[in-house]
SENUPA-172598 format. One record per residue (C-alpha): x negated, y, z negated; residue in three letters. Coordinates in steps of 0.2 Angstrom, whole numbers, plus 2048, in hexadecimal, padded with zeros to 3 digits. Each point is the difference from the previous one (the first is absolute). Layout:
XYZALA...
END
This chain:
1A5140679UNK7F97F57EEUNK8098047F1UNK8058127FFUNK80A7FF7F1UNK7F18057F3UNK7FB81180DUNK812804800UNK80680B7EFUNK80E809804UNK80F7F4804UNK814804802UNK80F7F17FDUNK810807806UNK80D7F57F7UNK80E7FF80BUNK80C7F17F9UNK812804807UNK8107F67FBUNK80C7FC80CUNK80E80B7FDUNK7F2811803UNK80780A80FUNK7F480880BUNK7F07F77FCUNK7F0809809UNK80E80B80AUNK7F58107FEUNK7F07F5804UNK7FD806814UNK7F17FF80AUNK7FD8127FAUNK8027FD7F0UNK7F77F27FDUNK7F180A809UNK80380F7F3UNK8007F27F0UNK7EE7FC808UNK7FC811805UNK8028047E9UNK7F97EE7FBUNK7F080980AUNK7FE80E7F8UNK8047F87F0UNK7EF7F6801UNK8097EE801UNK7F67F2807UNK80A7F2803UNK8157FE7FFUNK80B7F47FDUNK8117FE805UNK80F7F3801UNK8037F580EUNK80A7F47F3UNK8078057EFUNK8077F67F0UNK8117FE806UNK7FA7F5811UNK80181180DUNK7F780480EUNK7FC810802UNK7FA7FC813UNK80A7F780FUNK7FC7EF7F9UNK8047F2808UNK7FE7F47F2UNK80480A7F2UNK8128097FEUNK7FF814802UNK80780B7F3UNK811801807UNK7FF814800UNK7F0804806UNK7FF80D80CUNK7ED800805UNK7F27F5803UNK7FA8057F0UNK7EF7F5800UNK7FC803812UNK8018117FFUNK7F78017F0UNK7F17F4806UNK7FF80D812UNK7FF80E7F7UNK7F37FB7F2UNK7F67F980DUNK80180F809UNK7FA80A7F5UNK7F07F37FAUNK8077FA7EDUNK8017ED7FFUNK8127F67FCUNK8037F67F7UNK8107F4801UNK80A7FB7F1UNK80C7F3800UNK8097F57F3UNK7FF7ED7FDUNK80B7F77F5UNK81280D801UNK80C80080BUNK816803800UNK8017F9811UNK7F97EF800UNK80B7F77F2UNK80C80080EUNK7F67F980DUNK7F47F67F8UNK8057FA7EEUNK7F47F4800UNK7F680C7FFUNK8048097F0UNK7FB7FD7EEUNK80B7F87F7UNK8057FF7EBUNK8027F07F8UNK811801802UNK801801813UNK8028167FFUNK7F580A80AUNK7F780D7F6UNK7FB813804UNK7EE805807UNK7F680A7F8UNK80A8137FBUNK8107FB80FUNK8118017F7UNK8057F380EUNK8027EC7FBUNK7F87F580BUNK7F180B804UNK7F17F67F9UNK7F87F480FUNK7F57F37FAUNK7EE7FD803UNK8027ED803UNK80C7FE80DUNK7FE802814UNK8048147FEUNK7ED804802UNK7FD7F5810UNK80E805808UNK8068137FDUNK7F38097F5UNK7F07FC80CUNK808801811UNK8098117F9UNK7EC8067FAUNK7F87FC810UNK80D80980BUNK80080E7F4UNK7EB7FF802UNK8027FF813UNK80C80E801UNK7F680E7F6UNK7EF7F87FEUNK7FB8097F1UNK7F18017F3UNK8097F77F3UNK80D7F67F9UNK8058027EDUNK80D7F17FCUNK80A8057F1UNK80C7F47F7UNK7F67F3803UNK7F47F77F5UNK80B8087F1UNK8107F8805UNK7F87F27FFUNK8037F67EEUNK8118007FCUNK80A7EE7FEUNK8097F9811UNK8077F1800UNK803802815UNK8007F1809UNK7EB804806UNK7FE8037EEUNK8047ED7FCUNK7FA7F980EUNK7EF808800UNK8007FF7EDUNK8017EC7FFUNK7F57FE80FUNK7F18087F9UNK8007FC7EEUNK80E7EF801UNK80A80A7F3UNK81280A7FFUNK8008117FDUNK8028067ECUNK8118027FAUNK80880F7F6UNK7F980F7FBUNK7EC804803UNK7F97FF7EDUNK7FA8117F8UNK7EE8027FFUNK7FF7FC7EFUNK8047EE805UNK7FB7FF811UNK7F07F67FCUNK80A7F07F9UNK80A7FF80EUNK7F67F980CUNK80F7FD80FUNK801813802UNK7ED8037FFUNK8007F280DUNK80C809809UNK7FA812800UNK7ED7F9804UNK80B7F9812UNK809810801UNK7F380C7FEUNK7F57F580CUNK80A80280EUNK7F9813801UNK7F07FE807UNK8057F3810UNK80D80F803UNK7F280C800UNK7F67F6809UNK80C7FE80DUNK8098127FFUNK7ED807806UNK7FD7F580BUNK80F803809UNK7FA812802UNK7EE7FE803UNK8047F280FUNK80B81080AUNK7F480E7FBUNK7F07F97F5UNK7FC8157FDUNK8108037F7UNK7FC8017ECUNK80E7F57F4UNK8048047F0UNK80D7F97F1UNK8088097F4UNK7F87FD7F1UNK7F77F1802UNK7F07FF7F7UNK8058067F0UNK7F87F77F3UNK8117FB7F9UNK8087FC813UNK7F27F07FDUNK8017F3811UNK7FD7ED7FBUNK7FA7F6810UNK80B7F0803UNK7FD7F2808UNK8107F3803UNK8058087F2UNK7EF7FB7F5UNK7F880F7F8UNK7EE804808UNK7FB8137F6UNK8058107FFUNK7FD80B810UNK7F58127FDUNK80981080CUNK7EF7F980BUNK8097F2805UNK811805803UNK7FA807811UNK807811800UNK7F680C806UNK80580C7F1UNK8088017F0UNK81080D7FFUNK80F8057F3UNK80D80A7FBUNK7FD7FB7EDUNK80D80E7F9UNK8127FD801UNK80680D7F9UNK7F88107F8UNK7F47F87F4UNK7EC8017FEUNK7F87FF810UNK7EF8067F8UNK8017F47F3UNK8047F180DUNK7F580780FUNK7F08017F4UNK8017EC7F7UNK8087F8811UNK7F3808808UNK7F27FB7F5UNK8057EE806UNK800804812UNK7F180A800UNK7F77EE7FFUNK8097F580BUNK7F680580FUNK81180680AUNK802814805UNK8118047F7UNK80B80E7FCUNK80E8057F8UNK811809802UNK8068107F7UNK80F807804UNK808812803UNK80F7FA7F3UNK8067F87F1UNK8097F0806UNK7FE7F9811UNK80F80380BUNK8028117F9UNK7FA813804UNK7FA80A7F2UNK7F1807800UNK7F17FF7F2UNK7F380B7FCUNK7F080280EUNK7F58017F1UNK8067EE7FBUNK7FE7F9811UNK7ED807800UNK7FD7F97EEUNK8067EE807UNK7F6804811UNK7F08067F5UNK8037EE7F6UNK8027F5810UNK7ED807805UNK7FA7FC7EDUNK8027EF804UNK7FD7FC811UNK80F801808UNK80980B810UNK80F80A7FDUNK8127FA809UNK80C80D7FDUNK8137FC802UNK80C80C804UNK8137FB807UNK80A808810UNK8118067FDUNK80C7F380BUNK7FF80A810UNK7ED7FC801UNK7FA8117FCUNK7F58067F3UNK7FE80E7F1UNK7F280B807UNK8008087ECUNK7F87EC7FDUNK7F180580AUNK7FD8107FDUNK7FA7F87EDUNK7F97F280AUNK7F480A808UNK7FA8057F2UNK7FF7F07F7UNK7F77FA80FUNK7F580F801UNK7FA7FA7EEUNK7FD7ED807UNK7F780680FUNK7F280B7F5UNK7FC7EF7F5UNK8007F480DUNK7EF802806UNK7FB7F97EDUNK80B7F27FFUNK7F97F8811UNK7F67EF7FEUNK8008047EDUNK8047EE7F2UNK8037FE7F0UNK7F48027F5UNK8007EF7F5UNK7FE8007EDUNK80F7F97F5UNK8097F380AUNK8127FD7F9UNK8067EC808UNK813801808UNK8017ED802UNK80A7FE810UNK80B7F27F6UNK8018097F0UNK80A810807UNK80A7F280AUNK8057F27F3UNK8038017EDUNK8038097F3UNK8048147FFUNK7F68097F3UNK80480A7EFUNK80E7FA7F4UNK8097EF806UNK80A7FF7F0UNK80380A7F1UNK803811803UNK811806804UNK8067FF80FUNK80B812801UNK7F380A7F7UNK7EE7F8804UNK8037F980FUNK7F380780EUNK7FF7F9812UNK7F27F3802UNK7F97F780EUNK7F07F6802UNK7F680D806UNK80180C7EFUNK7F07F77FCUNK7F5805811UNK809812800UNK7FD8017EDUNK7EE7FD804UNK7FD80A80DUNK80A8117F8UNK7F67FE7EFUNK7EE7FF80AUNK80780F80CUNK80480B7F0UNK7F27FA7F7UNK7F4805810UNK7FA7F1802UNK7FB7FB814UNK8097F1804UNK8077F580EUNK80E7F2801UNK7FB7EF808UNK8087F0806UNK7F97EF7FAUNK7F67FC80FUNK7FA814802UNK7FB8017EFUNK7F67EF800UNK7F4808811UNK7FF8107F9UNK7FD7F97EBUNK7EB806800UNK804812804UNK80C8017EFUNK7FA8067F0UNK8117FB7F7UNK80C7F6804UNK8137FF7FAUNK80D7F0803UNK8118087F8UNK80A7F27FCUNK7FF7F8810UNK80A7F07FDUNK7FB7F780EUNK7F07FD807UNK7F37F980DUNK7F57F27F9UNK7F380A80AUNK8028107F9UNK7FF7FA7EFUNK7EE7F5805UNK7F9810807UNK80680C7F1UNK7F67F37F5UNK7EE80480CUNK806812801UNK7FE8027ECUNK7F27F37FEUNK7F780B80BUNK80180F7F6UNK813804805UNK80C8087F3UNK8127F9802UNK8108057F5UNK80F7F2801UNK8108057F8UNK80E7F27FCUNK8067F280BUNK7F480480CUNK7FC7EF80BUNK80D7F37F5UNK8067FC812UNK7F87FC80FUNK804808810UNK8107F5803UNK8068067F2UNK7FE7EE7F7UNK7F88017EDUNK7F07FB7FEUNK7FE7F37F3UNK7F28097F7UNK7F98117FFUNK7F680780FUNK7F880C7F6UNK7FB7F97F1UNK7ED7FE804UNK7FF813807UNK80B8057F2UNK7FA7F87F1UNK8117FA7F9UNK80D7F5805UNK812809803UNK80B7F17FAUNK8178037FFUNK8078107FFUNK8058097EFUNK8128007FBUNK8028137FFUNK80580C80BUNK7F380D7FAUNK7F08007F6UNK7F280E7FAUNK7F0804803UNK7F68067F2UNK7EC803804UNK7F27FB7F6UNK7F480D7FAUNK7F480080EUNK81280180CUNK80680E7F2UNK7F280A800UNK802806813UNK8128047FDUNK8088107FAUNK8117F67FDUNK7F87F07FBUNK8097FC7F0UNK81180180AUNK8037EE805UNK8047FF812UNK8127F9802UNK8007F5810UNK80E7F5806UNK7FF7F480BUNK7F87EF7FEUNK7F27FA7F8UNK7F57F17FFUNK7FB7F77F3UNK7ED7FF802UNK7F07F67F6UNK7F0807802UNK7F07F6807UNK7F280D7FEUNK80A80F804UNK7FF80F7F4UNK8118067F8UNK800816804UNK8158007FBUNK80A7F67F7UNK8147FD806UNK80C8027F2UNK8117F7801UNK80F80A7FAUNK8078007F1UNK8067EF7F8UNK8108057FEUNK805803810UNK8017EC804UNK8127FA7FAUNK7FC7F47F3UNK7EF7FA803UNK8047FB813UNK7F780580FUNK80B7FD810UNK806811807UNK8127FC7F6UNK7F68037F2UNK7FB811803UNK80A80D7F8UNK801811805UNK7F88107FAUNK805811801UNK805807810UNK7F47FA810UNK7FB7F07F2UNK7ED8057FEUNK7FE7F47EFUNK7F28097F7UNK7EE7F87FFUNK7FF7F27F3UNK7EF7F97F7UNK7FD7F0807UNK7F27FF80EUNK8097F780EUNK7F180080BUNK7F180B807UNK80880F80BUNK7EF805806UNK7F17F2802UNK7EF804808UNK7F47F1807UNK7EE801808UNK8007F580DUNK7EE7FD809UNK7F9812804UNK812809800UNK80F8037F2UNK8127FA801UNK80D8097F7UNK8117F97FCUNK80E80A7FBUNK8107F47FAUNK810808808UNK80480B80DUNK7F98117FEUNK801807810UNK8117FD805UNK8068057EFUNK7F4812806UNK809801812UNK8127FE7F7UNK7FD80C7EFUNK7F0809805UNK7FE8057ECUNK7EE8097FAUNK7FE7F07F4UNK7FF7F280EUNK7F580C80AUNK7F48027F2UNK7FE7ED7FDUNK7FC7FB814UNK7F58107FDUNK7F47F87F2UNK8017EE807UNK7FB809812UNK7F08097F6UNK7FD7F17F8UNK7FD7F6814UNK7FE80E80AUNK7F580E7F7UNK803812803UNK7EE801801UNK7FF7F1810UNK81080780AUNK7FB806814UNK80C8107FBUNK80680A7EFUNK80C80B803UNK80580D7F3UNK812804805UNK8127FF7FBUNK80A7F37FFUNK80A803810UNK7F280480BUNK7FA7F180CUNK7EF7FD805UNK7FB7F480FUNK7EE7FF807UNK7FB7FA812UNK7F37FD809UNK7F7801811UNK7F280180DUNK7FF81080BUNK7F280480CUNK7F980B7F2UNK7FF7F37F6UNK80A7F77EFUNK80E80A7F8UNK80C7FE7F2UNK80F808801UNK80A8037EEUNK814805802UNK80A8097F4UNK8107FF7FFUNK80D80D7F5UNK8117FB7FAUNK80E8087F8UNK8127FA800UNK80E80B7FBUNK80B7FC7F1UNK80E7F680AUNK80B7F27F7UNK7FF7EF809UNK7F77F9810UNK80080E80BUNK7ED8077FFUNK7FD813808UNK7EC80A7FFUNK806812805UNK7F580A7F7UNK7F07F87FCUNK7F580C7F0UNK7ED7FE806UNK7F37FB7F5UNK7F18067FBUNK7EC7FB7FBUNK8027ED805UNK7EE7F87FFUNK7FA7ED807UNK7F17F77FFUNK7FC7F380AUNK7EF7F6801UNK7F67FE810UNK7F17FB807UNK7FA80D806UNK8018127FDUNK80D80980AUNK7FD80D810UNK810808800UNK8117FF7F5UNK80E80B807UNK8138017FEUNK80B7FB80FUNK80980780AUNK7FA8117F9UNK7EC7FD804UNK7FD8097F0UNK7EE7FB7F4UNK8057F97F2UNK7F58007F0UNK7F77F27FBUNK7F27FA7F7UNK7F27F1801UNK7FA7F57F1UNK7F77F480CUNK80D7F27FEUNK81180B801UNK80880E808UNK80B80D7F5UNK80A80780CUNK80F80F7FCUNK811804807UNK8058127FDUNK8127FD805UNK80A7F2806UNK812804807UNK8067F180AUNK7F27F7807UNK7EC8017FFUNK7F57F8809UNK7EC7FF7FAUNK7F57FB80DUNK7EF7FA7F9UNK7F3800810UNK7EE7F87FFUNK
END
């Protein structure tokens, strides 16, 4: 059968979690019914289903003999499902639960994760105490794998998709397993009181100790969990929710010794899947920069959007939504996995699929040019595996008020900052692990390490060949004070590369950037100084040239000459102190190193983009960008908007090499919060790229339409136009 997964676009999830007290669960699901669900999915161009055999709240949705049936079911909801797919020639796919259950507190308390205190927690989204089953006890061995296997047996599907697994995962359990297994590998008691915040994390090495264990008992669960499938049917495919993310990072373990971070390669799954959206939010914004990661682990994967707002509920969005995510899934790689959910009685809205149809109308014109098609590598942005684990959050730590500045921050602003600036700026870029980017460093023409706190020994020695060999690197921050383990190194890694030497961190909250002439001439707001909060380094130079200088605030604003954070007196409203005279340190240093340039820029620009997005911070990364990365050198230039996405693949046909450029519109309508919708999309018009090639193009035609497109030939380049792009255009450069 081989791995399907990648030939295999047009998926449906059924979500079918049913509490206890629901009457009549699957009651209208008969035999004919189940035919008639199979008959639509059919004509509705799906591939491949999946559907429940064992939900969030510990049911069966089978005649289990392991597992405890939903006490009002009234069919054989998954055998009659699994019949009348097959029947019919679409693949299934099982889903099934891990770590939740209401049932087995009961039976098996031993089982259960436990607070400090001795309570028993909820799993996951349950409103039930004593729901949360731990990873480390004899729950796996005993229930979970016997209950796979039978359900395996029983159905024999194409796939199994595990949700609430892997993600369930690092909370603290004080359980009896929990110390037992915790002072047998590592000959220490678990941590005490609450887990430190981020900000603090890194000087408290018990808990890093601790979350290294925890998060390491992952992948022997993995191991295991596919294994148990494979060794009943090797054919069937095995999936977990939302593993291989680039901020889901798995540390191998050994008797409770850390040996490295693992890549998705080695997880051995055979692909990567997701529901990433909770509820209502950007699925364009988070399909396009997760899939950027994923597109070069190596792994098919593919990623849900649903026909709702909130999971568990049944309103309906806009089709023309659903095909912009679709359209954004294909721009990157990936297969679509739409979700819908049956009402309780097992049936199903047929108004659902007669949008779906058309959505998957729109996927099944594009697929033929998303097959065997990769990334196109130019601008390599690092997601250290550790760094979106471990350590600090990004953005303002202290200083600005609380009620009225505070935005949400978490450690991957600075990868998602990075990756949305180059994706409005039309920059072809990908996102890389430590181990990817290290065997894949000779095919990038830039590279960029966002405050990635902790890092590889490795990657550092190969980002110092990489530049001496001509490479061009940019380093923001604290990018490499700590090694992998999260243990701080006693000097700085990058000093040679760099230039410098990053030494203790300043006292204030904020600084400002304020550019030297060559810096000032390139900008239109130059002599704005660029606020930036956050920490900053104290830095002396050692061959680097200074291109910025970082202002410390005002005097004043320090209580009395001090400079502990007691001391620190508060200005108006959020507390943005304004910018002082004194040169704290360079904000912006450029070093030539060997054959290749490295930039440093003293703080944490592209988290503080990802979180405030203003035209000011785009226009600095914008110069410090020309200044490594040349319009005039770049693969693609893209004259478009700001909201328009461009990603550029690649691939070998029988008729020879081709490039593949999507386009990708985006308009959001005027909505307060978190609750994104793109309803009515305006087109736009005369967009124009240039890409450099070796040779001179046969053919250029916009897909799906098969229309010529105009373009012109200057012996190095192609100048290709787009009339009109509405939701999603696809150029397809032959020759």
């Amino acid at each position: 059968m081989g791995n399907w997964i990648g030939s295999t676009f047009r998926k449906l999830h059924l979500d079918y979690h049913q509490p206890a007290w629901m009457e009549g669960v699957a009651s209208a699901f008969t035999e004919e019914e189940a035919r008639k669900q199979a008959a639509m999915f059919k004509d509705t161009g799906i591939e491949a289903v999946e559907f429940f055999a064992y939900d969030h709240y510990g049911h069966a949705f089978y005649p289990s003999e392991i597992a405890p049936v939903h006490p009002n079911l009234k069919s054989d909801y998954t055998g009659l499902m699994s019949r009348a797919l097959k029947e019919v020639g679409i693949r299934t796919i099982l889903y099934l639960n891990a770590f939740t259950t209401i049932h087995l507190h009961t039976t098996h308390p031993e089982w259960m994760r436990r607070n400090e205190d001795g309570t028993m927690p909820r799993g996951a989204w349950l409103q039930h105490d004593a729901s949360h089953i731990c990873i480390a006890t004899g729950y796996l061995k005993d229930y979970f794998f016997p209950l796979l296997q039978e359900a395996v047996r029983r159905h024999e599907p194409d796939g199994i998709w595990i949700d609430a697994g892997s993600w369930m995962v690092e909370y603290p359990c004080y359980c009896q397993s929990c110390h037992e297994r915790y002072a047998a590998d590592t000959g220490y008691e678990l941590p005490t009181g609450p887990m430190p915040d981020a900000g603090v994390e890194l000087d408290h090495p018990d808990w890093i100790r601790w979350r290294l264990w925890r998060r390491g008992l992952i992948a022997p669960y993995v191991k295991d969990l596919v294994h148990t499938i494979k060794e009943i049917s090797p054919e069937t495919l095995v999936a977990e929710n939302n593993l291989g993310k680039y901020f889901y990072g798995v540390p191998k373990m050994e008797q409770g010794q850390f040996v490295k971070w693992l890549t998705p390669r080695e997880l051995g799954l055979d692909w990567l899947s997701c529901d990433p959206v909770h509820f209502g939010a950007n699925h364009e914004m988070i399909f396009s920069r997760e899939g950027r990661y994923q597109a070069t682990t190596g792994l098919p994967f593919d990623y849900m959007n649903e026909r709702f707002h909130g999971w568990g509920e049944w309103q309906i969005r806009s089709h023309t939504d659903w095909k912009l995510e679709m359209a954004t899934i294909l721009a990157v790689g990936a297969r679509g996995f739409f979700a819908d959910q049956p009402y309780p009685d097992g049936t199903l809205e047929p108004t659902v699929y007669r949008d779906l149809e058309k959505v998957n109308a729109f996927v099944k014109e594009r697929e033929a040019f998303t097959l065997d098609a990769q990334p196109v590598p130019e601008v390599a942005v690092l997601a250290s595996l550790p760094s979106n684990v471990l350590g600090p959050t990004a953005g303002a730590e202290w200083g600005r008020d609380k009620h009225w500045g505070a935005l949400p921050k978490y450690r991957t602003d600075r990868v998602d900052g990075a990756s949305l600036w180059l994706t409005e700026a039309g920059i072809q870029h990908l996102i890389y692990d430590e181990e990817t980017l290290r065997n894949q460093l000779d095919r990038q023409s830039l590279v960029i390490i966002p405050d990635q706190c902790l890092l590889e020994e490795a990657t550092i020695t190969a980002l110092e060949r990489y530049v001496e060999a001509g490479g061009q690197l940019i380093v923001t921050g604290r990018s490499g004070l700590w090694n992998e383990q999260g243990e701080r190194r006693t000097a700085d890694p990058f000093a040679k590369l760099l230039g410098l030497v990053r030494k203790g961190e300043l006292p204030a909250p904020l600084h400002y950037w304020r550019a030297d002439s060559k810096l000032d001439a390139q900008m239109e707001y130059g002599q704005i100084k660029l606020q930036a909060w956050g920490t900053a380094l104290d830095i002396s130079l050692d061959h680097a040239e200074s291109l910025a200088d970082l202002l410390e605030p005002v005097e004043t604003v320090w209580r009395n000459g001090g400079r502990e954070r007691s001391d620190w007196q508060h200005y108006t409203t959020v507390g943005a102190a304004p910018a002082g005279t004194a040169v704290a340190a360079s904000a912006v240093t450029l070093h030539s190193y060997g054959q290749g340039q490295a930039m440093y820029m003293n703080g944490d620009l592209f988290a503080l983009y990802y979180l405030e997005g203003h035209r000011l911070i785009r226009e600095w990364l914008t110069v410090c960008l020309n200044v490594m990365h040349p319009v005039a050198a770049r693969t693609i230039q893209v004259r478009k908007p700001l909201h328009v996405e461009m990603n550029m693949m690649e691939r070998t046909t029988e008729a020879g090499q081709e490039t593949i450029v999507h386009f990708l519109n985006y308009f959001a309508q005027k909505r307060p919060g978190y609750v994104i919708h793109n309803e009515e999309v305006p087109p736009i018009y005369d967009l124009e790229f240039r890409v450099r090639m070796d040779k001179k193009p046969i053919r250029i035609v916009l897909q799906p339409e098969g229309t010529e497109l105009k373009w012109d030939w200057d012996g190095e380049h192609v100048k290709v136009h787009i009339p009109c792009l509405e939701l999603h255009a696809i150029v397809q450069i032959q020759g």
